[in-house]
PLY file of the C-alpha trace (Angstrom):
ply
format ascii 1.0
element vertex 372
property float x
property float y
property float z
element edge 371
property int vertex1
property int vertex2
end_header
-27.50 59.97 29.41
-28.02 60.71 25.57
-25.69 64.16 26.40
-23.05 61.95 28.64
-22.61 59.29 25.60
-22.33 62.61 23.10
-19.38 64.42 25.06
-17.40 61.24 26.02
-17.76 60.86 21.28
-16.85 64.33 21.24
-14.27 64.01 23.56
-12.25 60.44 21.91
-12.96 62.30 18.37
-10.80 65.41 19.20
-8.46 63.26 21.31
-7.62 61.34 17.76
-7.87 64.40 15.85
-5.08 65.95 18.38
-2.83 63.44 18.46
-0.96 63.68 15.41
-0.08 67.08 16.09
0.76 66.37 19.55
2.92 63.54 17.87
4.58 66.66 15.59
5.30 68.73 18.26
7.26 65.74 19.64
8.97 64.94 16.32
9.72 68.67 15.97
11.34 69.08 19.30
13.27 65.47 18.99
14.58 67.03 15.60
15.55 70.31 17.02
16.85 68.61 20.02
19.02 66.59 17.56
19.78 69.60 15.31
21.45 71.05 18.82
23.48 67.99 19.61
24.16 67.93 16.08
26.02 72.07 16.29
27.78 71.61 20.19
29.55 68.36 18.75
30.93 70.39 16.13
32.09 73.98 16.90
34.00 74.44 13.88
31.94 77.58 12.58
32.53 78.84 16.05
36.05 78.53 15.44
36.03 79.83 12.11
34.00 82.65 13.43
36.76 83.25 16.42
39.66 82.46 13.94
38.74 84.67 10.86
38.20 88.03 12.92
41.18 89.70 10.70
40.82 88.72 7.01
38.59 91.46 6.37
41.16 93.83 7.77
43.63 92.61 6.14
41.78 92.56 2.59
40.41 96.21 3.80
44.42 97.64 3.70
45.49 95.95 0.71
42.44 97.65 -1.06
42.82 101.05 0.78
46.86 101.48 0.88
48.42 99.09 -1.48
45.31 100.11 -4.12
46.52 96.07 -4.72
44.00 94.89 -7.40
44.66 98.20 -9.44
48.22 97.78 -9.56
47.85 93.99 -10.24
45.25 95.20 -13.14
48.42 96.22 -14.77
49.61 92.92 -15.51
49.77 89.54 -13.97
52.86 89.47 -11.77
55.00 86.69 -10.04
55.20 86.60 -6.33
58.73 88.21 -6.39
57.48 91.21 -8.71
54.65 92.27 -5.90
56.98 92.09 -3.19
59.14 93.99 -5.14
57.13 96.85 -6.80
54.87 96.81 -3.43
57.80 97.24 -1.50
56.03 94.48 0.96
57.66 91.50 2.82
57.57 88.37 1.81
55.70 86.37 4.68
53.00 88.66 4.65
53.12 88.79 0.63
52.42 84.81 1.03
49.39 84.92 3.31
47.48 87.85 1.33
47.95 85.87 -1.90
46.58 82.92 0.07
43.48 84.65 1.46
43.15 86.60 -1.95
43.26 83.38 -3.84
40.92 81.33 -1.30
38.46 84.37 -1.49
38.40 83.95 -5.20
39.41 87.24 -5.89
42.77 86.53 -8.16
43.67 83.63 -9.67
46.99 82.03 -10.97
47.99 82.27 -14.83
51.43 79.89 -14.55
53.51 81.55 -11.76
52.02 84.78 -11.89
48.91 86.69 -10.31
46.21 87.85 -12.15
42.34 89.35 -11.46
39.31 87.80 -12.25
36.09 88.68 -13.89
34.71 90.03 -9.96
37.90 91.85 -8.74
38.54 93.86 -12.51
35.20 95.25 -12.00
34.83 96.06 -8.53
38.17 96.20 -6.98
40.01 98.57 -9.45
39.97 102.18 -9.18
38.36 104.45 -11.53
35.54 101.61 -12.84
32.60 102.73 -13.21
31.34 99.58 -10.39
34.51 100.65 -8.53
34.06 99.55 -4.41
37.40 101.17 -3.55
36.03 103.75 -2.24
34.04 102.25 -0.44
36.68 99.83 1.32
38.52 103.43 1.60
36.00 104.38 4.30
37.27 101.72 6.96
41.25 102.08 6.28
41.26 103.79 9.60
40.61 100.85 11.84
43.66 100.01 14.40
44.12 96.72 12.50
44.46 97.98 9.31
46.60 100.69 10.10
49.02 97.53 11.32
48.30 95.69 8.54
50.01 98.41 7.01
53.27 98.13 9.12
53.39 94.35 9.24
52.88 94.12 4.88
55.68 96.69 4.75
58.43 95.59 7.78
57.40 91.93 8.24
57.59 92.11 11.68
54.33 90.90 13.95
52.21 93.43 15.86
51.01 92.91 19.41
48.51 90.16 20.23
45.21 90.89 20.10
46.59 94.74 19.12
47.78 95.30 22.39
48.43 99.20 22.63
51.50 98.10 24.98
53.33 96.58 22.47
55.34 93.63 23.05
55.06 90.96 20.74
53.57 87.78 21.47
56.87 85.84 22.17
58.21 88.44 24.53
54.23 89.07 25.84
54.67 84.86 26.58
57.21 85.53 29.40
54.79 87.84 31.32
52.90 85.46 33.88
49.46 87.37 33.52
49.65 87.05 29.49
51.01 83.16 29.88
48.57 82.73 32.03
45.29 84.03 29.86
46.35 82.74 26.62
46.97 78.79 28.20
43.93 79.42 29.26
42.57 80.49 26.38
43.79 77.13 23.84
43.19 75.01 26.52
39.41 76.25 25.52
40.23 75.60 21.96
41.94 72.11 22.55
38.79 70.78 24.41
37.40 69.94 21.19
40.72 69.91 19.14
42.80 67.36 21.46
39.81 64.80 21.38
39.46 64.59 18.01
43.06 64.15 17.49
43.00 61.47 20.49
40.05 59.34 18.17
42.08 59.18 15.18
45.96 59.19 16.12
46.70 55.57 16.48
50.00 55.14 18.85
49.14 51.70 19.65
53.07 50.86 18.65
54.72 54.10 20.66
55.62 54.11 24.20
56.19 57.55 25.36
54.92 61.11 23.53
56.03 64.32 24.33
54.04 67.65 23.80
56.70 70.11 22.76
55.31 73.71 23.16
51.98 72.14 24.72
50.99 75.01 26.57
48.05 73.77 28.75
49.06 70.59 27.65
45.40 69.84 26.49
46.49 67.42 23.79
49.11 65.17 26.12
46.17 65.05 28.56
43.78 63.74 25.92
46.09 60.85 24.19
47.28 60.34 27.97
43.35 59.69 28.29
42.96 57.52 25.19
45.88 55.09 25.13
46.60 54.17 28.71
50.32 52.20 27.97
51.29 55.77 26.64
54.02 57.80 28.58
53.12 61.65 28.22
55.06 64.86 29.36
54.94 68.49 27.92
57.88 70.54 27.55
57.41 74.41 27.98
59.63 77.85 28.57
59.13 79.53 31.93
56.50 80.39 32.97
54.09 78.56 30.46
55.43 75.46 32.45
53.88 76.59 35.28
50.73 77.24 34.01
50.31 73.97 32.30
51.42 72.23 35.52
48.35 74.01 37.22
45.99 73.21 34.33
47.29 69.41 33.97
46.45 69.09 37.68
43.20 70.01 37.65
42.48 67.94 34.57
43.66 65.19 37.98
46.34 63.68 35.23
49.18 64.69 37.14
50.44 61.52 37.41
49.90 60.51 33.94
51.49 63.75 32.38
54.74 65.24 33.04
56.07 68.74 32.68
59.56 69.65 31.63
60.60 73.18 31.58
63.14 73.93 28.23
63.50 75.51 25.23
62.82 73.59 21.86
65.02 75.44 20.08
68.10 74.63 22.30
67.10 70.57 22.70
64.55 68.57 22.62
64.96 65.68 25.70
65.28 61.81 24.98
63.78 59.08 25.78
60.09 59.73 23.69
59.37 58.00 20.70
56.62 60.24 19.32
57.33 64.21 19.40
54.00 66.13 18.88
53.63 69.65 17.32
50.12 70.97 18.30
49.57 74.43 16.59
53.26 75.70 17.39
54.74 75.30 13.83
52.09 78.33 12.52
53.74 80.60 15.29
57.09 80.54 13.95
58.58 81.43 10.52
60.25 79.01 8.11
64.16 79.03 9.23
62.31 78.44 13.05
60.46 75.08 11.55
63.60 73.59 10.08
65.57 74.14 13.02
62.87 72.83 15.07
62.76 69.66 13.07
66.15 69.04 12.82
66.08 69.10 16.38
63.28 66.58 17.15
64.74 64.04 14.27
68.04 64.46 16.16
66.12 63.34 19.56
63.54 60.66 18.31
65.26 57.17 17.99
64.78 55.08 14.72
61.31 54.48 14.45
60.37 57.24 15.99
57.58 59.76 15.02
57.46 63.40 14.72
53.51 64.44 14.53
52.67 68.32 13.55
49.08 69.10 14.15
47.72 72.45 12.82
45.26 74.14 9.98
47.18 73.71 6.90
46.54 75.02 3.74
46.47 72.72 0.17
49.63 72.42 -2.00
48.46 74.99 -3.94
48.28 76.90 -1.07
44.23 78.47 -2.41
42.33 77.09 0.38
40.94 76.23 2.79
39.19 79.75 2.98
39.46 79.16 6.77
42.83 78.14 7.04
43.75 81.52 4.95
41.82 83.31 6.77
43.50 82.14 10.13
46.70 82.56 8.68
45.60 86.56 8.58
45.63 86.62 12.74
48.66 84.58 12.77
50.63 86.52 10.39
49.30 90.40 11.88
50.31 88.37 15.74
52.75 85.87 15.56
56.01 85.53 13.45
54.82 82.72 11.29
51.83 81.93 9.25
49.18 78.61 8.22
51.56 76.50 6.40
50.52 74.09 3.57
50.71 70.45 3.76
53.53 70.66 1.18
55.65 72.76 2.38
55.66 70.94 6.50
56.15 67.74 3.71
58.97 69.33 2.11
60.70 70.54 5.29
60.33 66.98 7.08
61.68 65.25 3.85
64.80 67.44 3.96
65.38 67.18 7.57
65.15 63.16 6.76
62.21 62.08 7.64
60.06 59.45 5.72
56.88 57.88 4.88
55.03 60.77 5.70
51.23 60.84 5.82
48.64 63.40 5.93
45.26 62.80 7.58
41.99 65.24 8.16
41.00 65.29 11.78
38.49 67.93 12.32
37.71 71.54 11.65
40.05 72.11 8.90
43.01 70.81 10.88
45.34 67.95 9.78
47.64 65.81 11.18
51.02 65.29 9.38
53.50 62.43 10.71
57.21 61.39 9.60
59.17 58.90 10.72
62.68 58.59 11.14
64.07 55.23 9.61
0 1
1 2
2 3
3 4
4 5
5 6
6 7
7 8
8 9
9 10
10 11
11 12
12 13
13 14
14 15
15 16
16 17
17 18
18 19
19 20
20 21
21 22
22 23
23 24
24 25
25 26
26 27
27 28
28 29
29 30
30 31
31 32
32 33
33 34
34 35
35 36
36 37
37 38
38 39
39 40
40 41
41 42
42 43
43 44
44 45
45 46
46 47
47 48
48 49
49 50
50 51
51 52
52 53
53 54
54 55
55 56
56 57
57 58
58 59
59 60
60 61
61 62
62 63
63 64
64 65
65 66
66 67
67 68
68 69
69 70
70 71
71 72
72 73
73 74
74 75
75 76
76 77
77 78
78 79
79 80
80 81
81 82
82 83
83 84
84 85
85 86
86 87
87 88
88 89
89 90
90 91
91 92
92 93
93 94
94 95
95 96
96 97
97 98
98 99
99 100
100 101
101 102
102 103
103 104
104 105
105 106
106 107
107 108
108 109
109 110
110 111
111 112
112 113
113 114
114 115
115 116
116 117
117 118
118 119
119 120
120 121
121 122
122 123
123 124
124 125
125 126
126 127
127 128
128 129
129 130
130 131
131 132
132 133
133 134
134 135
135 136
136 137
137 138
138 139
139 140
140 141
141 142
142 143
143 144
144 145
145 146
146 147
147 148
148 149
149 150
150 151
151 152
152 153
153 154
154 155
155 156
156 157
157 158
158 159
159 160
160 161
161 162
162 163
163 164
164 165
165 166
166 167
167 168
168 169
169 170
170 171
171 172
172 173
173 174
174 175
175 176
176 177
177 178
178 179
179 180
180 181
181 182
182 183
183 184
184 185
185 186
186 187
187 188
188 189
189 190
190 191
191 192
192 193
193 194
194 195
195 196
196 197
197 198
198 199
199 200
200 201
201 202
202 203
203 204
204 205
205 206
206 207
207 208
208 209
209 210
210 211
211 212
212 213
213 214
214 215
215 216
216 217
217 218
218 219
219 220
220 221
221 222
222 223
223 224
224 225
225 226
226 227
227 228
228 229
229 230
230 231
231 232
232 233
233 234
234 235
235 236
236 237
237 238
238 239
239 240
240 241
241 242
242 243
243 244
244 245
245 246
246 247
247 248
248 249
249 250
250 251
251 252
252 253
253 254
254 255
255 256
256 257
257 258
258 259
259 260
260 261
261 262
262 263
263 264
264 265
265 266
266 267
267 268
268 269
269 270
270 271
271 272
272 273
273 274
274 275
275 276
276 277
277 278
278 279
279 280
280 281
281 282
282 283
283 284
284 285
285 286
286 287
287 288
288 289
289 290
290 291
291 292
292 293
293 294
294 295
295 296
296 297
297 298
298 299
299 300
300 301
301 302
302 303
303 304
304 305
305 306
306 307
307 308
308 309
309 310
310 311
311 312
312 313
313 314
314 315
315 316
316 317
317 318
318 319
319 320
320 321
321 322
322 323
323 324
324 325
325 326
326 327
327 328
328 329
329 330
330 331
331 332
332 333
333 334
334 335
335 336
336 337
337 338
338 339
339 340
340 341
341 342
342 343
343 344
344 345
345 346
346 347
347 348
348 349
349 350
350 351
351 352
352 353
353 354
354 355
355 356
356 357
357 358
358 359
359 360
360 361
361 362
362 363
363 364
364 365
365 366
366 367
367 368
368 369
369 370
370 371
C-alpha cells in the first residue's frame, strides 16, 4: 500500500513538474506556427529575392569595364558628363545611378555624382584596399558581358538572356513565350492583385479596364472585390488568348472580358477607370506619354487612370529594391522602375489632376489621376 500511495506522489509530482514545459513546447510551436503565417502572408523578400537576380551583374560590369568609380574619383560629374565621357546611353545611365545611389555607394553633391568614404577606398583602382580586382574575376558572366552592350547601345537584351535573341516585345508574339511568362505574373499577381483589390476604393466607378493585363490577375481580383464593377482586359495577340484561358479557370469569365488591341493605337470607351499594372516599367519614356495621352483621350470626365508598379522616390535613391528591379527591367525590357515623380510629372502634362500616391505592398505603389 505504503509503495502504491509513494508512486501515485511520485507520479502527480513529475506530472506538475512537466507541465510547464509541455506548456512551452506548445507556446513554442503556436509562435513558430504564427512566425510561418506571419512569412506566406508576405512574400515580399521572395520577390525581392526573384526581382534583384541582376543588380550584382550589373554593379559587377560597371566595376570591371567602365572601371566607373575610378573615373568618377576624378571629379564629381553631372548625369550628362558620364553619359558623355562613358560613351553610355542614357536609360541605362539612369538606372545604374539609381542602384549605385540606393546601394550607398555614390552620393549627390548638387547635380553632380560623387564617391563616398566606402567606394574611394574600395572601388578605385590602384588603392591599396582596392576590390577591383576582385569584381574583375566575374566580368565574364553572360549577364555582364550584356550589361556591357545594353550600357553602351541602349537597346534591351533577350529575356531571361535567351541565347536566341529576340527581345521581349517581339519574344511576346511567340505563343510558347506568351504563354510561360502570363503564366509566370499571374504567379506574381496572386499576392500583388489582392493587395491592390484591399486598398483601391472604386466604390464611385462603374467599369475598369486592365490595359496590358496579361493574365488579367488584377481585373479578376477587383472583379472579386467590388461586385457593381464592370471589368475587361485588353491585350495584343496572342496574350489575349492566354488571359482568356487563365480568366476562365479563375471561373470569372463572365465577370471579366477580354478585348484583343493595341494600346498604343486606342484605348476602347466606355470604362471609367483605366488600370496600368506593371506595364509602364516595360516601356521607355516617349512610350508612357503616348500611352497616357491615349487613356486621358478615352476616359470621360471623371474618369481615372490608375498605374500600379515599384516606383522609385523623387530623388530617385531608393527603394534599394525598386533599383534593383529596375536592373532586370532595364538589361530585358525597353523601359526601367520609374519614380513617383516622374509618372506625376507625365500625368500632369498629359492633363490629368489631383493625383495621389498610395503604398500598397512590397514596395509597389499605386498612382491615380483624374481627368476633370
Amino acid at each position: 500500500m505504503k509503495a502504491k500511495i509513494a508512486q501515485h506522489l511520485y507520479s502527480r509530482r513529475m506530472s506538475r513538474k512537466n507541465t510547464p514545459n509541455d506548456r512551452n513546447e506548445e507556446n513554442y510551436s503556436l509562435r513558430k506556427s504564427k512566425v510561418g503565417m506571419r512569412v506566406h502572408k508576405d512574400p515580399s523578400r521572395l520577390l525581392r529575392y526573384r526581382d534583384s537576380i541582376y543588380a550584382s551583374d550589373l554593379l559587377i560590369c560597371a566595376v570591371a569595364y567602365f572601371d566607373f568609380f575610378t573615373h568618377l574619383n576624378k571629379s564629381p560629374k553631372t548625369f550628362d558628363e558620364i553619359c558623355e565621357t562613358m560613351k553610355i546611353q542614357p536609360r541605362p545611365a539612369d538606372v545604374l545611378l539609381s542602384l549605385l545611389m540606393s546601394m550607398e555607394l555614390i552620393e549627390m553633391h548638387g547635380n553632380r555624382y560623387g564617391l563616398n568614404d566606402l567606394s574611394s577606398v574600395f572601388l578605385v583602382s590602384n588603392t591599396p584596399d582596392s576590390l577591383v580586382p576582385y569584381y574583375h574575376s566575374l566580368k565574364n558572366r553572360p549577364q555582364c558581358i550584356e550589361f556591357r552592350e545594353v550600357l553602351q547601345t541602349g537597346k534591351s537584351a533577350g529575356w531571361s538572356s535567351r541565347k536566341e535573341g529576340s527581345d521581349w516585345i517581339i519574344s511576346m508574339r511567340d505563343n510558347d513565350f506568351a504563354d510561360a511568362f502570363t503564366a509566370a505574373m499571374d504567379s506574381r499577381g496572386a499576392y500583388l492583385a489582392r493587395k491592390l483589390a484591399e486598398h483601391f476604393n472604386l466604390k464611385d466607378y462603374s467599369a475598369l479596364l486592365d490595359i496590358a493585363g496579361g493574365s488579367g490577375i488584377y481585373a479578376c481580383s477587383l472583379a472579386h472585390i467590388n461586385s457593381h464593377l464592370a471589368t475587361a482586359v485588353l491585350e495584343i495577340p496572342p496574350v489575349d488568348f492566354a488571359a482568356k484561358r487563365s480568366i476562365e479557370s479563375k471561373g470569372l469569365s463572365s465577370r471579366v472580358r477580354v478585348i484583343a488591341g493595341d494600346m498604343f493605337e486606342r484605348i476602347p470607351a466606355g470604362y471609367d477607370v483605366h488600370l496600368f499594372a506593371n506595364a509602364f516599367h516595360d516601356w521607355d519614356i516617349d512610350a508612357i506619354k503616348k500611352l497616357s495621352v491615349n487613356s486621358f483621350k478615352s476616359l470621360p470626365t471623371g474618369g481615372l487612370i490608375a498605374v500600379f508598379d515599384a516606383h522609385l522616390n523623387p530623388l530617385k535613391n531608393g527603394p534599394l529594391p525598386v533599383a534593383e528591379y529596375s536592373c532586370l527591367l532595364m538589361h530585358s525590357t525597353e523601359g526601367k522602375c520609374y519614380s513617383t515623380k516622374e509618372i506625376n510629372d507625365i500625368l500632369t502634362e498629359v492633363g490629368f489632376r489631383r493625383i495621389e500616391i498610395t503604398d500598397i505592398a512590397a514596395d509597389r505603389t499605386l498612382i491615380t489621376g483624374k481627368k476633370d
